[in-house]
N, C-alpha and C positions, 0 to 999 in steps of 0.2 A: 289197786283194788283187785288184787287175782283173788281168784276163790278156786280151792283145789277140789271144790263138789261138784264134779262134773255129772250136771243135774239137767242140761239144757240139751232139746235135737233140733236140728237143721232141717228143714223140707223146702228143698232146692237149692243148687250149687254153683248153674248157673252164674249169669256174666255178673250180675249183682248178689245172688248167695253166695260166691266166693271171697266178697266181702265180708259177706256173715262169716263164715267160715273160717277165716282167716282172726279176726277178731277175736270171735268166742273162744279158739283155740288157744289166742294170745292169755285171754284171757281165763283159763285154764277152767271152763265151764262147759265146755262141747262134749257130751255122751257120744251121740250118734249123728250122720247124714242120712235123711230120705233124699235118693236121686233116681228118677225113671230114665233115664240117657246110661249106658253103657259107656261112651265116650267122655262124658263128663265125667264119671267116677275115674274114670282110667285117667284122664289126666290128673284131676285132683289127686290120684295118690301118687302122682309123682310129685307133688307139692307139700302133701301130709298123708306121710304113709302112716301115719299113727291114727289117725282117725277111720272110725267103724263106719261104715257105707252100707248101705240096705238100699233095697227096691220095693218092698210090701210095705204097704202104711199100716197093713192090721197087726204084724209084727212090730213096727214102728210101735205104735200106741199103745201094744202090752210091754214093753219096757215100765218095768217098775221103778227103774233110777232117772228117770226124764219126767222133771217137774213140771219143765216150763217147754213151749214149742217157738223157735221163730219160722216165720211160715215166708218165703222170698219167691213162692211159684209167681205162674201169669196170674192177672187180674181176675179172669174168671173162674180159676181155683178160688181164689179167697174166701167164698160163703163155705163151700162145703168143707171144705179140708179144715178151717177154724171152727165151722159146730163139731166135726168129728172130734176134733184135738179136746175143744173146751166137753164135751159131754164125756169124753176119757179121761176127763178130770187133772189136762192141763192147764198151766198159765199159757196163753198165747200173746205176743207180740206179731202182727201180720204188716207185712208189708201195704202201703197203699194202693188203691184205694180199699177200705173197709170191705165194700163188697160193690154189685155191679147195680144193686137197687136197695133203695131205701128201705122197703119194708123187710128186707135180707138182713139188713145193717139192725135194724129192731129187734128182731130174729136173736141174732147173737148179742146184743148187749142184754136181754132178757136171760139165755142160757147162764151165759158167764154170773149175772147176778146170782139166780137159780140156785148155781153150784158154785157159790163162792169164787168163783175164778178172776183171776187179773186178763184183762182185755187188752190191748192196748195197739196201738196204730203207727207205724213208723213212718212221721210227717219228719223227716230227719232234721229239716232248718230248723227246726225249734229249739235242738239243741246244739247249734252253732253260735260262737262264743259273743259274732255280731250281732246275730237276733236278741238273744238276752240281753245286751247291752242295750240296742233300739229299745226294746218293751221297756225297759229300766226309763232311760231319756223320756219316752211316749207318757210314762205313767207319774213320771217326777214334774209335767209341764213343762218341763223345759226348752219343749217345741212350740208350746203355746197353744192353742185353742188348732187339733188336728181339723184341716178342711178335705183331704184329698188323699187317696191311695192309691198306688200301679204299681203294676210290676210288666217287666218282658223277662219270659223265659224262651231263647232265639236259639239257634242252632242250625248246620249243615250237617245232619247226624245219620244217623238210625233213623232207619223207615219201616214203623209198626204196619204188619198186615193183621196183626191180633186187635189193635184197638187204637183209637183215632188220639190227635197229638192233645186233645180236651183230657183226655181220662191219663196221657202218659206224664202230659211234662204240669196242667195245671192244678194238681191236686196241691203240690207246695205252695203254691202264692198264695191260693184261696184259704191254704189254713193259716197263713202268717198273716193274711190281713183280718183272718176271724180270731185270729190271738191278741191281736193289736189294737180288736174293738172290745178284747175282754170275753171272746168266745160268745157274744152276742150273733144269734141268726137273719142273716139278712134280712130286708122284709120284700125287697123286689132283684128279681135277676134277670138281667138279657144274655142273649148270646148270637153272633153271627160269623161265619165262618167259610171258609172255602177249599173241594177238594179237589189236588190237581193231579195227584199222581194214580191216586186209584179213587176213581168216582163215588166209591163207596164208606173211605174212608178220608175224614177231615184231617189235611194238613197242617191248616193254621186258626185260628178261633179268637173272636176279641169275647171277652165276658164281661160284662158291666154291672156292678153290685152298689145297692143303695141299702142304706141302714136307717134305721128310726128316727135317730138323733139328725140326721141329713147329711152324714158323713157319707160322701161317692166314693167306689173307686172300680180299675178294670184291670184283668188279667189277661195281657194279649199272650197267645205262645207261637211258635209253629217252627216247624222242623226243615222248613224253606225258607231259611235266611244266609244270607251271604257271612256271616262269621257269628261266632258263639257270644252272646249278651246274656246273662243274668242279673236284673237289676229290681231292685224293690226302692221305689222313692211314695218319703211320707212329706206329706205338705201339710206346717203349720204356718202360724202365725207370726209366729217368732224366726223357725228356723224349717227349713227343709235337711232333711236326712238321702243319703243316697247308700243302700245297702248292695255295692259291686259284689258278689260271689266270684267273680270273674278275676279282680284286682289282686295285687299282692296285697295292698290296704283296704279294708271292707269296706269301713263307715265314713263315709265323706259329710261335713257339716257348713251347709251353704247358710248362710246368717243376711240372705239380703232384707234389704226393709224399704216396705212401701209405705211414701210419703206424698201427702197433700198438697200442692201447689194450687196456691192461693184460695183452697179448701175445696176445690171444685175437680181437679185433674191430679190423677194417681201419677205417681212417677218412681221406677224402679231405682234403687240405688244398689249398685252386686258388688258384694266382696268375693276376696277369694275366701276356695273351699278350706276346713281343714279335716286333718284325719284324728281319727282316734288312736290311742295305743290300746294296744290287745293282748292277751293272751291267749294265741289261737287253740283251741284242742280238735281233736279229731270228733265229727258229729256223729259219727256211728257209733264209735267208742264210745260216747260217752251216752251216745242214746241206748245202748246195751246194757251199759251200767245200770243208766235209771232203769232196765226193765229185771236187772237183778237184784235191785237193791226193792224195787213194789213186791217181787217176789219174797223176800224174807221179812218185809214191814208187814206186808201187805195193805200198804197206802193205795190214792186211788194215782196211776199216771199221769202227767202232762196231757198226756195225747192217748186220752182213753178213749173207749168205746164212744161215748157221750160226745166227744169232739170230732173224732172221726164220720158220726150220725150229722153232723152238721157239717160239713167237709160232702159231704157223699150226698145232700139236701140237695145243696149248689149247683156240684156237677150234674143229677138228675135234672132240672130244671135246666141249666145252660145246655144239656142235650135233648131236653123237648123243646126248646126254643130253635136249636140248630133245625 
């Protein structure tokens, strides 16, 4: 799917815009780079010295060949720089989270209405080859009557002083278990957490979400773990799912079944797990795609504004509980 309309800019090029970067280029849709670092453009062009770099966003937005904007700055860029784009009358794709407050994230999914514009929010797992396949299994029953969700997103990593490990590492889980429930909004959320490196910022966070139907589930993260876990496990009835991100094999299928002895006393019976076959694709790739191809439908995205607003619901509340 290259498209030689080189119709999309970049604002940030950074450690994760260089992924944008690198992609959109692949994919023959990059106009321009917004980057404010000196040193980041200078390295970037020794990686793509073909692509145009700028430092004024007002020049940026009078481009008249840049349809669409992917926006990959910090978090707290995200309100402003996505009303700027959408009121210049771009499609915008923003990096997570939406914005840093709910009534911001309102803000912009009204504009974007407004002015016809594509919104949309780069929850990346949603368009990884195992998630779709989970939803798929979730939604055919064939896990049986879903009771339970969690997920660990762990690490020895990067240590944000811009904002706590709640807004870095748990915006992914909290949108794949609100995908999982069919984009349904919580109806209760906890959160408690502790900060060890800088008193001011939370290291690690458990978040515990309840749904109407009585479906639980919790998003532990924290950036002070002894080796890297990403794990999403759905617990039905039938069968348990474990989605390893970490694994060469994503999807592991535990099929154990609990039985009655002598109708009074539960008793586990465990098999082994198995895997799924896959075909893996690349989730940013193909999360790009989907925001080139709403760009020329102009369908609404996966991970619109509207999911995003429920994504960002979450997080506000598990940081006034913190």
């Amino acid at each position: 799917m290259v498209n030689q309309n080189k119709n999309i800019g970049l604002i940030g090029a950074g450690a994760w815009g260089k992924n944008h970067l690198r992609n959109l280029n692949n994919l023959g849709v990059l106009k321009c780079v917004l980057e404010s670092s000196n040193d980041i453009i200078n390295q970037r062009k020794k990686e793509f010295p073909d692509v145009e770099y700028v430092r004024d966003l007002d020049s940026f937005l009078k481009k008249k060949e840049i349809k669409g904007v992917v926006i990959a700055a910090p978090a707290e860029t995200h309100y402003d720089l996505t009303k700027k784009c959408l009121l210049a009358g771009k499609d915008v794709l923003v990096e997570k989270p939406l914005a840093l407050k709910v009534e911001e994230g309102k803000e912009l999914i009204k504009i974007a209405s407004d002015n016809k514009r594509i919104l949309m929010v780069g929850h990346i797992l949603q368009y990884h080859s195992a998630v779709i396949k989970l939803k798929e299994m979730v939604d055919s029953g064939d896990l049986g009557k879903i009771r339970y969700i969690y997920s660990n997103r762990l690490n020895i990593g990067k240590l944000r002083t811009e904002e706590n490990v709640l807004w870095s590492f748990a915006p992914h889980d909290i949108s794949l278990i609100i995908m999982l429930m069919d984009g349904e909004e919580p109806l209760k959320v906890e959160a408690h957490g502790g900060s060890y490196i800088n008193k001011d910022i939370y290291d690690t966070t458990m978040t515990s979400i309840e749904f109407k139907n009585g479906i639980k589930g919790h998003v532990f993260v924290s950036w002070l773990h002894p080796f890297k876990e990403q794990k999403l496990v759905v617990v039905g009835s039938e069968k348990m799912v474990v989605f390893d991100d970490v694994s060469k094999e994503k999807l592991f299928i535990y099929s154990h079944k609990i039985k009655w002895q002598k109708g009074k006393i539960p008793i586990a019976e465990k098999v082994d797990y198995t895997t799924v076959d896959l075909e893996l694709l690349q989730p940013l790739e193909e999360e790009l795609k989907h925001f080139i191809d709403c760009m020329k439908t102009r369908k609404i995205p996966k991970t619109d504004g509207k999911e995003g607003l429920t994504v960002l619901k979450v997080l506000e509340q598990a940081q006034n509980k913190l």
